[in-house]
C-alpha positions as CSV (number, residue, x, y, z in Angstrom):
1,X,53.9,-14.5,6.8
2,X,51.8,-16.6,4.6
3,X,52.4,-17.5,1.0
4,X,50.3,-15.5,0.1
5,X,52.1,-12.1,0.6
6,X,55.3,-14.3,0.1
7,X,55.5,-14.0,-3.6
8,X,57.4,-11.1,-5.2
9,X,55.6,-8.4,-6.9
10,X,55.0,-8.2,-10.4
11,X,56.7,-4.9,-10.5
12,X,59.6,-6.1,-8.8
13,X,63.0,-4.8,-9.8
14,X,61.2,-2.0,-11.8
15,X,62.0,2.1,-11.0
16,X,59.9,3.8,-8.2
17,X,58.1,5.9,-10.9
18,X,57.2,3.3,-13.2
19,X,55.6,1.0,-10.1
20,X,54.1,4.4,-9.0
21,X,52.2,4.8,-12.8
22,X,51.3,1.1,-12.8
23,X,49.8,1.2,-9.7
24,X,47.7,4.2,-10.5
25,X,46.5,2.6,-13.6
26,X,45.7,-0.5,-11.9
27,X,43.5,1.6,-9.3
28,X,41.4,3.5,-12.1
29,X,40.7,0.3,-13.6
30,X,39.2,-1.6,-10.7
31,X,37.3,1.6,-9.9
32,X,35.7,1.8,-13.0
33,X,35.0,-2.1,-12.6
34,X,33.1,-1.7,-9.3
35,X,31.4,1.4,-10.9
36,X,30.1,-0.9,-13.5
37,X,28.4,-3.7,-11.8
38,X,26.5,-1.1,-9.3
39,X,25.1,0.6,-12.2
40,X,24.2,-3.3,-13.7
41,X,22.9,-4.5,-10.2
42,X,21.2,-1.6,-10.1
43,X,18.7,-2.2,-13.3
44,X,15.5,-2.8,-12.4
45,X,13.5,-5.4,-13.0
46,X,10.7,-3.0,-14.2
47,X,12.9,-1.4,-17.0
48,X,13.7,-4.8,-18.3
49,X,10.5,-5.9,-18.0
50,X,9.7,-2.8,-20.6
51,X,12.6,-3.8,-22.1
52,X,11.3,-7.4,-22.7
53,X,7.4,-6.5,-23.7
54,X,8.7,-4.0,-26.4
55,X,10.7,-6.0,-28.7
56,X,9.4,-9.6,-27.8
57,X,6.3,-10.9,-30.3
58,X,5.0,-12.9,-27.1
59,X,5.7,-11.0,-23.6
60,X,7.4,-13.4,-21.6
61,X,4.9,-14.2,-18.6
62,X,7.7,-13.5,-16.1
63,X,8.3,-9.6,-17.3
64,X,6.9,-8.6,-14.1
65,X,3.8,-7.7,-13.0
66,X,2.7,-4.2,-13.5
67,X,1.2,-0.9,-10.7
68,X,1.4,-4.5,-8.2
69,X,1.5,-3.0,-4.7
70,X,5.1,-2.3,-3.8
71,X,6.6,-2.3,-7.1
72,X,7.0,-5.0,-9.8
73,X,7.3,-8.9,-8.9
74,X,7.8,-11.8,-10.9
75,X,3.8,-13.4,-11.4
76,X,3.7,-17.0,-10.6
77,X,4.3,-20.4,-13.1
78,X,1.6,-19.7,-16.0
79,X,-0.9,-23.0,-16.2
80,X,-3.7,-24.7,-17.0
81,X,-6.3,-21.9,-14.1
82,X,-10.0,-22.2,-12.7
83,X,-11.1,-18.9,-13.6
84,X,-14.4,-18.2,-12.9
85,X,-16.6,-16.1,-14.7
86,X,-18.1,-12.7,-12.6
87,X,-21.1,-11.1,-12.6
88,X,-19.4,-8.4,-13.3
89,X,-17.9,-9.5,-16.6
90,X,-19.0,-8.5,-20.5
91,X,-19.8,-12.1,-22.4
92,X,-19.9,-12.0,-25.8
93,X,-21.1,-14.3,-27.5
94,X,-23.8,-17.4,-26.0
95,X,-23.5,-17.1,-22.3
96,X,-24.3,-20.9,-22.3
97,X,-21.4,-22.0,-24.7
98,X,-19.0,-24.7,-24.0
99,X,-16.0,-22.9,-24.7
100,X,-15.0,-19.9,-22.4
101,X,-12.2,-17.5,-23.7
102,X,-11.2,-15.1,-21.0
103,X,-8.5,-12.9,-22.2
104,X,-6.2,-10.3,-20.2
105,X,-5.4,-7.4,-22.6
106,X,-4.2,-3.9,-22.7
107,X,-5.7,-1.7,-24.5
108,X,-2.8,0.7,-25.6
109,X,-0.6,-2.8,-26.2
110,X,0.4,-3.2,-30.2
111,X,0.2,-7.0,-29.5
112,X,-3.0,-6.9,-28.4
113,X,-4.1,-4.6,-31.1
114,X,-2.6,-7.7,-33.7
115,X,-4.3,-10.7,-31.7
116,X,-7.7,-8.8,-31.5
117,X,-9.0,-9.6,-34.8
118,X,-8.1,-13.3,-34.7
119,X,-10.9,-13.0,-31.5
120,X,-13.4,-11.7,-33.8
121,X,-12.9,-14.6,-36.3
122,X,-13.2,-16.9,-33.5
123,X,-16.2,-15.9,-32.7
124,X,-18.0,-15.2,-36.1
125,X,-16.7,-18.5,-36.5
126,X,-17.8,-20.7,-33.8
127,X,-21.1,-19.1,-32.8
128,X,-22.6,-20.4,-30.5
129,X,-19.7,-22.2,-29.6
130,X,-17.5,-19.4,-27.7
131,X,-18.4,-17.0,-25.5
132,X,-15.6,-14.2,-24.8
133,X,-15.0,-12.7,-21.6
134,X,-12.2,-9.3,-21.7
135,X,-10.3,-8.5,-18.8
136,X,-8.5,-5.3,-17.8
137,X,-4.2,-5.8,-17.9
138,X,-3.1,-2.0,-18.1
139,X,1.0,-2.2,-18.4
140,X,2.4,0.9,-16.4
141,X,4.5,1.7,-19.0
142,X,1.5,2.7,-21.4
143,X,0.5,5.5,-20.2
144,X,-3.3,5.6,-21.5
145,X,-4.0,2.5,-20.8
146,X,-5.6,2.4,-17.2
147,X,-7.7,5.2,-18.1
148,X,-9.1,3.8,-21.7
149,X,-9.7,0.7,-19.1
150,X,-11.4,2.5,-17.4
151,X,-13.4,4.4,-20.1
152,X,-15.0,0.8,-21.6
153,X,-16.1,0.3,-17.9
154,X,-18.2,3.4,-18.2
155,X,-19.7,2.8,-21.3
156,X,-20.4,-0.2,-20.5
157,X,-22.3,1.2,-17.2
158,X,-23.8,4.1,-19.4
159,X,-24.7,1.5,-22.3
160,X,-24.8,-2.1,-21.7
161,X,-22.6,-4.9,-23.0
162,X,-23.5,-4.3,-26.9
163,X,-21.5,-0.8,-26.2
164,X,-18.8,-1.9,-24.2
165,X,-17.8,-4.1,-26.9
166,X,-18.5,-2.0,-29.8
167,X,-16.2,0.5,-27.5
168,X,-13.2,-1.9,-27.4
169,X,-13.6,-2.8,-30.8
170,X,-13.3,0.9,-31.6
171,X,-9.9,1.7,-29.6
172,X,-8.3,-1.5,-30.9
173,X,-9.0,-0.3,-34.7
174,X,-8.1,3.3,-34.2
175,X,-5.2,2.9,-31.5
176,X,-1.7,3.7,-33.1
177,X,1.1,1.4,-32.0
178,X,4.6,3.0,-31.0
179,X,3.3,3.2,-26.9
180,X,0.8,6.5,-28.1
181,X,-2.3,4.3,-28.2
182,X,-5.4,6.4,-28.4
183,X,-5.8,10.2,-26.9
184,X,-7.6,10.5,-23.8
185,X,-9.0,13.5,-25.5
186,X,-10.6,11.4,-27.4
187,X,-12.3,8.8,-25.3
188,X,-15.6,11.2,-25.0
189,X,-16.2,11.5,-28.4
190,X,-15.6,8.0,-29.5
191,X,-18.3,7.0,-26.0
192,X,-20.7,9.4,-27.4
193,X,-20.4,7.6,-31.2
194,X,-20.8,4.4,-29.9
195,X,-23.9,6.2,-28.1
196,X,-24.0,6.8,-24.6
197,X,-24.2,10.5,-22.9
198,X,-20.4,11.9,-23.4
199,X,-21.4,14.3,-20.2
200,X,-22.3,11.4,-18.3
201,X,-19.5,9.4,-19.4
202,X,-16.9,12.3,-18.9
203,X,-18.2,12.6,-15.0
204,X,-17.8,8.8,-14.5
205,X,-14.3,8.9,-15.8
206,X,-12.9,12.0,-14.4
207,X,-14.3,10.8,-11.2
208,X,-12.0,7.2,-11.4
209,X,-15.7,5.3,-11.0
210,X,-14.3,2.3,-12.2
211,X,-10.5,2.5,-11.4
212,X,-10.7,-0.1,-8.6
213,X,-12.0,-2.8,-10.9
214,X,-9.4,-2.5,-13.9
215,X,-6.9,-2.9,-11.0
216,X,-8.9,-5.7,-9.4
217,X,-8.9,-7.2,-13.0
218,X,-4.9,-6.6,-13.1
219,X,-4.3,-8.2,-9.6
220,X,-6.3,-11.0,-10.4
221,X,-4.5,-11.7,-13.5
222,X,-1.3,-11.5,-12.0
223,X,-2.2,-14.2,-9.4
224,X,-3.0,-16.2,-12.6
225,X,0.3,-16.2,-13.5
226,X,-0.1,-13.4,-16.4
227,X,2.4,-11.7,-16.7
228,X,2.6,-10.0,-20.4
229,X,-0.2,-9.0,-22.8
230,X,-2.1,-10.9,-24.4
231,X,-2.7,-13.9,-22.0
232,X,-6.0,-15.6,-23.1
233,X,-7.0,-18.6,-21.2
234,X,-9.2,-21.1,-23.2
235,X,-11.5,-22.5,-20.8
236,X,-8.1,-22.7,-18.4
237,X,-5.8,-23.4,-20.7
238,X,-3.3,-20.3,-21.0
239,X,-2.6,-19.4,-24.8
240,X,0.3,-16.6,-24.5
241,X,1.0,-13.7,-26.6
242,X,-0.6,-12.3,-30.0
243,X,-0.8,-16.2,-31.6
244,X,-2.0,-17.0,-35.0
245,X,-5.7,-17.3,-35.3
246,X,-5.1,-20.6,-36.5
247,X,-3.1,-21.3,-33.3
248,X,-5.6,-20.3,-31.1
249,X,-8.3,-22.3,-33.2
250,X,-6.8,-25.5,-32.2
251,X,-7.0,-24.6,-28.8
252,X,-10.6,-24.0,-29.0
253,X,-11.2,-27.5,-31.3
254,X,-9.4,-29.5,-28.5
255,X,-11.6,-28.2,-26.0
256,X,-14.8,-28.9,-27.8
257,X,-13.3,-32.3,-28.9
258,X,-13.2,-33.4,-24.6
């Protein structure tokens, strides 16, 4: 026998009964043990990753990425990206500025609701200088947010860029943080005050018109390496989380300095 099993118990020389009561203790014990670290193990990585963008100021870029096909994953290292601008994207702002701020945002998010109005200083302050570019990062765990996406995508359709922008403005202002964000039930009338047909718009919504794009938006993104919201990427360079204005202004000033 090996010397392993040769050394005496630690119950040795003790009665029958009180080895008997030791032993069963012992046994609830390590049961309980094991019970714990399958309920651990068993955490996803999607309710941390709620977890994380709730009570962090800046989402960590690896909190997961969001509705990605097959459940939450990790988004790559977040760097300096090539991002081209679509014909399909919004620019405010000179379309023949330097400086290109592309920004991934949800629009149920409280931090993106904080960093929004740094963006309009930005550009009432470098006109002519910036141009702004929004992209569509809808976090599963707000539950409005694909569709409000989805509802500046056909007001945009319905009205043209001046709208579209006048509509995000809007739902940024009026959205109420705690994860309620803005009632769907309200998306019609706030299209038809920014002044596009609220029938029309209705249809376009109801019918998920644009529910491929704010996904397409999301995917892309995620291969970017964003991974919470905000991400804004100054002409590449990633600037994450709801920053100080004056944080994202020197951003901007190195670029225009090159």
């Amino acid at each position: 026998m090996s010397e392993l099993y040769n050394k005496p118990s630690l119950f040795a020389g003790a009665s029958p009964k009180f080895t008997f009561i030791m032993g069963l203790v012992s046994g609830v014990a390590a049961v309980s043990l094991i019970g714990f670290v399958l309920i651990a193990t068993s955490a996803t990585p999607g309710l941390l990753a709620k977890l994380g963008n709730n009570l962090a100021v800046n989402p960590s870029p690896q909190a997961g990425v969001p509705n990605a096909p097959g459940g939450e994953v990790p988004p790559p290292p977040l760097g300096k990206q090539d991002i081209k601008v679509k014909s399909s994207d919004y620019i405010r702002g000179s379309k023949n500025a330097p400086v290109t701020v592309i920004t991934y945002s949800d629009l149920e998010c409280p931090f993106c609701k904080r960093f929004h109005p740094g963006v309009l200083k930005l550009m009432n302050d470098y006109k002519g200088k910036v141009r702004l570019i929004y992209r569509h990062f809808p976090l599963s765990f707000h539950a409005n947010a694909q569709k409000e996406a989805e509802a500046s995508e056909c007001v945009g359709k319905l009205g043209g860029a001046d709208k579209y922008w006048s509509f995000i403005d809007k739902i940024f202002e009026r959205s109420t943080v705690g994860g309620t964000g803005f009632a769907l039930d309200k998306l019609g009338p706030l299209a038809k005050e920014v002044g596009v047909d609220q029938t029309k718009f209705q249809k376009c919504l109801d019918d998920g018109e644009f529910a491929a794009k704010v996904q397409t938006d999301l995917q892309e993104g995620a291969g970017f390496g964003v991974g919470g919201t905000p991400t804004t990427f100054v002409n590449g360079t990633p600037v994450e989380g709801a920053v100080p204005f004056e944080q994202l202004k020197a951003v901007v000033d190195q670029e225009l300095a090159k």
